[in-house]
Every structure is written in C-alpha cells, then in structure tokens.
C-alpha positions in Angstrom: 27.0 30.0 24.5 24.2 28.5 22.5 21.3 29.6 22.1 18.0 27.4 21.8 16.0 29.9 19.6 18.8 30.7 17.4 19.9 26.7 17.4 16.2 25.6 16.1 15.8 28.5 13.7 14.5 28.1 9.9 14.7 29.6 7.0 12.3 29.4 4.2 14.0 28.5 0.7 10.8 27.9 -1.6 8.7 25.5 -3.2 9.9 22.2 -4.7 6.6 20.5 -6.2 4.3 19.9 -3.5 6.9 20.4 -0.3 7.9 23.7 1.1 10.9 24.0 1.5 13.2 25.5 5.1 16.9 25.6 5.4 18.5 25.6 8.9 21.8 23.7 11.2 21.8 21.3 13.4 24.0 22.8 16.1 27.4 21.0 17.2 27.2 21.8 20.7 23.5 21.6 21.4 22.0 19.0 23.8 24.7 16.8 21.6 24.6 12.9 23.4 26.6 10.2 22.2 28.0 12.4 19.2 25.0 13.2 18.0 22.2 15.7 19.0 19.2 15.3 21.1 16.6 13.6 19.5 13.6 16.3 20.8 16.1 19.2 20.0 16.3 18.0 16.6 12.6 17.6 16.3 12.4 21.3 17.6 13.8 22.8 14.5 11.0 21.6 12.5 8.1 23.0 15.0 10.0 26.1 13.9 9.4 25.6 10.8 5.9 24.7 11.1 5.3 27.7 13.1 6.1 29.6 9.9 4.5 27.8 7.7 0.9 28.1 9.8 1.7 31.0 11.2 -1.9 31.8 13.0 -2.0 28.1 14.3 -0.9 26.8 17.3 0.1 23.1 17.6 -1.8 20.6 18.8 0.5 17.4 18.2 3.4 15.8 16.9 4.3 12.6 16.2 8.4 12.0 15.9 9.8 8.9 14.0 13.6 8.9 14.1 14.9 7.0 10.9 18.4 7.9 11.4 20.9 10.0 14.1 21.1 13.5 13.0 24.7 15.5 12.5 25.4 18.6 13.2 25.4 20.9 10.1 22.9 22.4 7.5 19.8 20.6 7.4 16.3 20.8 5.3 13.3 20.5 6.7 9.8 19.2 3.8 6.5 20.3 4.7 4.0 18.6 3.3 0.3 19.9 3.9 -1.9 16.4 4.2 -5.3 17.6 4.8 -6.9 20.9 6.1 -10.3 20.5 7.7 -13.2 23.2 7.7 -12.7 23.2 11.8 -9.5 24.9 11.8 -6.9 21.7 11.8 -4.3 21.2 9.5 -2.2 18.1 9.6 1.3 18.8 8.1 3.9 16.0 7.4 7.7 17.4 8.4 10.7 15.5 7.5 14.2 16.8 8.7 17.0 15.7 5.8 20.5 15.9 5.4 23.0 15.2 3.0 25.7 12.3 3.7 28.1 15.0 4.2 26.0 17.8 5.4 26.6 21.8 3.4 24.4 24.9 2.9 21.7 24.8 0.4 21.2 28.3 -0.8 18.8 28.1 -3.7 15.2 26.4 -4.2 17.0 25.6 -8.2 20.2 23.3 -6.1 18.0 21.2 -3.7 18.0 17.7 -5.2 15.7 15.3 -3.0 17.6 12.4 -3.8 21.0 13.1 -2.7 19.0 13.8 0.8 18.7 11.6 3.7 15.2 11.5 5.7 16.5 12.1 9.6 13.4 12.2 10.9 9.9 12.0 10.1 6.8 13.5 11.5 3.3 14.4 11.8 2.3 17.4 13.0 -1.1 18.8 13.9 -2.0 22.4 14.3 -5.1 24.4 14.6 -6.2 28.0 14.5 -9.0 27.2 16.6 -9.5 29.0 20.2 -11.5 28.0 22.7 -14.1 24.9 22.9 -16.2 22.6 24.7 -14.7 21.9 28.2 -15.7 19.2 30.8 -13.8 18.3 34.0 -15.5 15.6 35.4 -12.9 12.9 36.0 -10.1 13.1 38.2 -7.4 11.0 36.8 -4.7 13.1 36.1 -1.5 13.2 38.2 -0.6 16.3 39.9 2.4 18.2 39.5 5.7 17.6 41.2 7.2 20.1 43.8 10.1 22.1 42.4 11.6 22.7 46.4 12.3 19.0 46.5 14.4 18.9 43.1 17.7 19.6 42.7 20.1 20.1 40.2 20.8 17.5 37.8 24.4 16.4 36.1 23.6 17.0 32.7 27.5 16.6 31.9 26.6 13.7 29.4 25.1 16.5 26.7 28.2 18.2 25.3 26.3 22.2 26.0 25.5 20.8 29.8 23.5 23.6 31.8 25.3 26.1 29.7 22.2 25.4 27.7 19.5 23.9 30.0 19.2 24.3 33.6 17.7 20.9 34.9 16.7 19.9 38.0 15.4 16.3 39.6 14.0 14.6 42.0 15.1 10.4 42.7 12.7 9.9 45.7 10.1 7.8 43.7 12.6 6.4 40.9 12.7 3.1 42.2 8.8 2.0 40.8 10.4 4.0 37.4 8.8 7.8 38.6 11.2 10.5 37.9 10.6 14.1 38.3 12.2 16.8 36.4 12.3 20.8 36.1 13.7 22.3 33.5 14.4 26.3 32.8 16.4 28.0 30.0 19.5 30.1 31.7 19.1 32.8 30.0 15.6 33.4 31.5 13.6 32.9 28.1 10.0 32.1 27.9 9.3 28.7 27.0 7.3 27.8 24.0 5.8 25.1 21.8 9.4 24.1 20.3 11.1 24.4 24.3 8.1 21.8 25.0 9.3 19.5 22.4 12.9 19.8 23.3 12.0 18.7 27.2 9.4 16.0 26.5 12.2 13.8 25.7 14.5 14.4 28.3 14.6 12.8 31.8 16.9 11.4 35.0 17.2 7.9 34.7 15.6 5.7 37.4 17.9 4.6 40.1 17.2 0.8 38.8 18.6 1.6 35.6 21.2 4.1 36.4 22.6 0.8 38.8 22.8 -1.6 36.2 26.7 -1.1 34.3 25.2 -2.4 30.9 22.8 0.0 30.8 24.4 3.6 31.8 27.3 2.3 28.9 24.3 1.8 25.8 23.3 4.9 24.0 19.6 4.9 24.0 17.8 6.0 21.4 14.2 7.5 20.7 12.5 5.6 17.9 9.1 7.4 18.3 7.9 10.4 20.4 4.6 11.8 20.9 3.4 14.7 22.4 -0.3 16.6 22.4 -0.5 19.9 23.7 -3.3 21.5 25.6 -4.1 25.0 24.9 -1.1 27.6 26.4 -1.4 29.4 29.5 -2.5 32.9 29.6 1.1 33.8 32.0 4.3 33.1 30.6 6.1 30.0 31.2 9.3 29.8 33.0 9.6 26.7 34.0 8.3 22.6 33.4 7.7 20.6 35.9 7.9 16.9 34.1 6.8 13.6 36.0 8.0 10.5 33.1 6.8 6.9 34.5 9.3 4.3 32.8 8.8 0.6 32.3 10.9 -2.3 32.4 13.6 -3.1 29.1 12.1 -6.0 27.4 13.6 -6.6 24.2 16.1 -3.4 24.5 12.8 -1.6 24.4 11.3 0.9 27.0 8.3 2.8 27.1 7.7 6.2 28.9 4.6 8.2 29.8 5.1 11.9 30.7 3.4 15.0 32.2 4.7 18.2 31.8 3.5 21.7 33.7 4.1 25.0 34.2 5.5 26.7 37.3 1.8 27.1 38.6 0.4 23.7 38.0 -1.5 23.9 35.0 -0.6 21.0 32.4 0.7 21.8 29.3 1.3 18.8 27.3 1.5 14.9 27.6 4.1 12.5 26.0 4.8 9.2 25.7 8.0 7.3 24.4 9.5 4.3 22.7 13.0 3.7 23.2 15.6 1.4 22.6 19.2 0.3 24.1 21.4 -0.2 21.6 22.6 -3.7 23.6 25.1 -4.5 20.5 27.2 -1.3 22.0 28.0 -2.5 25.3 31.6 -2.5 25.9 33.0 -6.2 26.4 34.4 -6.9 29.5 38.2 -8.1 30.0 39.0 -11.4 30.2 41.7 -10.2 32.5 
C-alpha cells in the first residue's frame, strides 16, 4: 500500500551553482488521474524538500505553476533561495524536473540541467517566526462544514483510491458550485503541511458539472494553485474539513476558492485554483 510520507520523500544530493539539489520518485500508484499523478501530490514532494532545506521554518505559502504532467519515476527537485528578510521569511523558488525518460540520479557530478524538464514550478514562502499581532474583528469567514453529514466519496478515478486517502463528501449545496469535503489518511497519520498541499487540490465535482457528459470525459488540469497557511494548531490534526466554491467554465477555465479545517473547526489554510478542461480530449460521438 502506499504510503504518503514515503511517496513525497526527498533526498538531498548537493549543490549545483546556486540550486540545492533533492532527489526523490514520483510514485506510480499514488493519487495517479488520467495516467498521470495528482497535481497537489506532486507539489507535496517539493514542501518536503523545503522542509529540509529550512528546517526551523514553517511554511507560510506556495504558489504552484504546472508547466507540464508529471510521470511516475525519479524526479529532482531545485531550490533556489530568492530573498531572506531580517523578519524571519525566506522565499524559496522550487522547481520539480524530470528527464524525458525519467532514471535515478545518484551523484551531484551526473545531474546535467539541460537534459531536465521543469514539471512544475513554484514559490514558496516560509518563516521561522512564532507568534504576532492578532485582530479578529471581522466576521467574514465561512464556517466549517459538518463531518456527520458527509459520506464517503468514490475516489475510484485515482489509480491508489481510498487505499491511500479516505475521502468523504457532502452534494447538498453543489448545485450553486459548494462542495464539502473530509479527508483522513487510513493509516491514521497526522496530517502536516505537505498532507495540506496534497488536499487543497482535491474536491467532489458539483452536481452541474458531474451532469454534463463532456465534462466528466475531459481530464482537468491545475494550471496554478495557491495556498497560505495560518499558523498550525497546537492538537494534532486528523482530519480536513474542505468547503471549495467553483465557478462556471468559461473558456475551458474554472476557478475555485477553498477553506480547509481541522476536525475542531479551526482553519488551517486557504486556496484558490485555476483550472482548465482539456475540451480538445472529448471523445467524438458516433455518427451511428
């Protein structure tokens, strides 16, 4: 069975100029959609890496660009340190590569940047900080959904299913685009920065979509993700709640706004989404 720690984990190979260098895989059977791996899964593996890399920080946000569909197999992951302020931020760029026929890179001397291909690109913010000026003085943010109204969620269309992810919905609201998720790992696993990541870009689809033939039959795919984490909870997480508010398609694009908490409430991160339907994949229809 996979395993989502093992599946995001990094290695680091060494220095190559400016970049730092981490090894890892892109695991075949994890999340996989479409033939190739969740997007936010993929973008996992390099919060591991930065998690290394600033190992007293905690992250604050990331920004995903997806340039092309990752493959499972051997990956690198380039950090780049942009700037480091005197406050306690440091903004890192992290770009996942691969070769056109992904293998193992075992030595700092073999890696040639050239015969890589950028995956995906992103900037990601972290801080050593603790602590800081709070005021809660406007009440605009949307509460968390119930879990005893969800229930479990086919997730047969990603190849490890709830072997790997236990996930749970709620329809009720999907009709004005409002879809409520949990999500747990099965194994009972505390849920981190990277497990944050991994969920903030997954989600039912609203009944209105999930009607429409066209749609269910186009791969989607993520061409930028944000998320922005508040500062963890003192009790372990076990479980997001997620509330995602969708928009209409126009021009094969969709936007997506999401909330995710943990089991008691508290919010733990915001994200919001640009997605496209690949409309040049819908099957044609016999003439017949």
């Amino acid at each position: 069975m996979p395993d989502f720690q093992k599946s995001t984990q990094t290695h680091y190979l060494g220095k190559h100029g400016r970049k730092t260098i981490y090894v890892g895989n892109v695991d075949s059977e994890f999340l996989a959609y479409h033939g190739h791996p969740q997007g936010s899964y993929v973008a996992a593996i390099l919060v591991d890496a930065i998690l290394q890399f600033a190992s007293s920080h905690r992250v604050v946000a990331l920004n995903a660009f997806f340039f092309k569909p990752s493959v499972p197999g051997p990956c690198v992951v380039e950090l780049e340190e942009l700037k480091t302020s005197d406050r306690g931020y440091c903004v890192t760029q992290a770009v996942l590569k691969q070769l056109r026929t992904p293998a193992p890179l075992t030595t700092i001397a073999e890696y040639d940047p050239a015969l890589y291909i950028a995956k995906l690109h992103t900037v990601i913010t972290t801080t050593k900080k603790e602590g800081g000026y709070t005021y809660i003085g406007i009440d605009n943010q949307p509460s968390a959904p119930a879990f005893d109204s969800m229930k479990a969620s086919p997730i047969h269309i990603m190849r490890g299913g709830d072997k790997v992810l236990a996930m749970y919905e709620n329809l009720d609201y999907s009709n004005t685009g409002e879809v409520l998720n949990a999500f747990e790992w099965p194994s009972g696993e505390s849920i981190d920065a990277k497990s944050l990541v991994c969920f903030g870009d997954i989600s039912s689809v609203p009944k209105p979509l999930a009607r429409n033939e066209d749609i269910i039959h186009m791969p989607r795919l993520t061409l930028q993700f944000e998320i922005s984490f508040r500062e963890p909870p003192t009790k372990p997480v076990k479980r997001v709640l997620a509330k995602v508010i969708m928009s209409d398609i126009i021009g094969s694009n969709l936007d997506a706004d999401g909330w995710l908490f943990d089991q008691d409430g508290y919010l733990l991160a915001t994200a919001r989404h640009h997605i496209t339907f690949a409309d040049d994949k819908i099957p044609k229809k016999s003439n017949l």
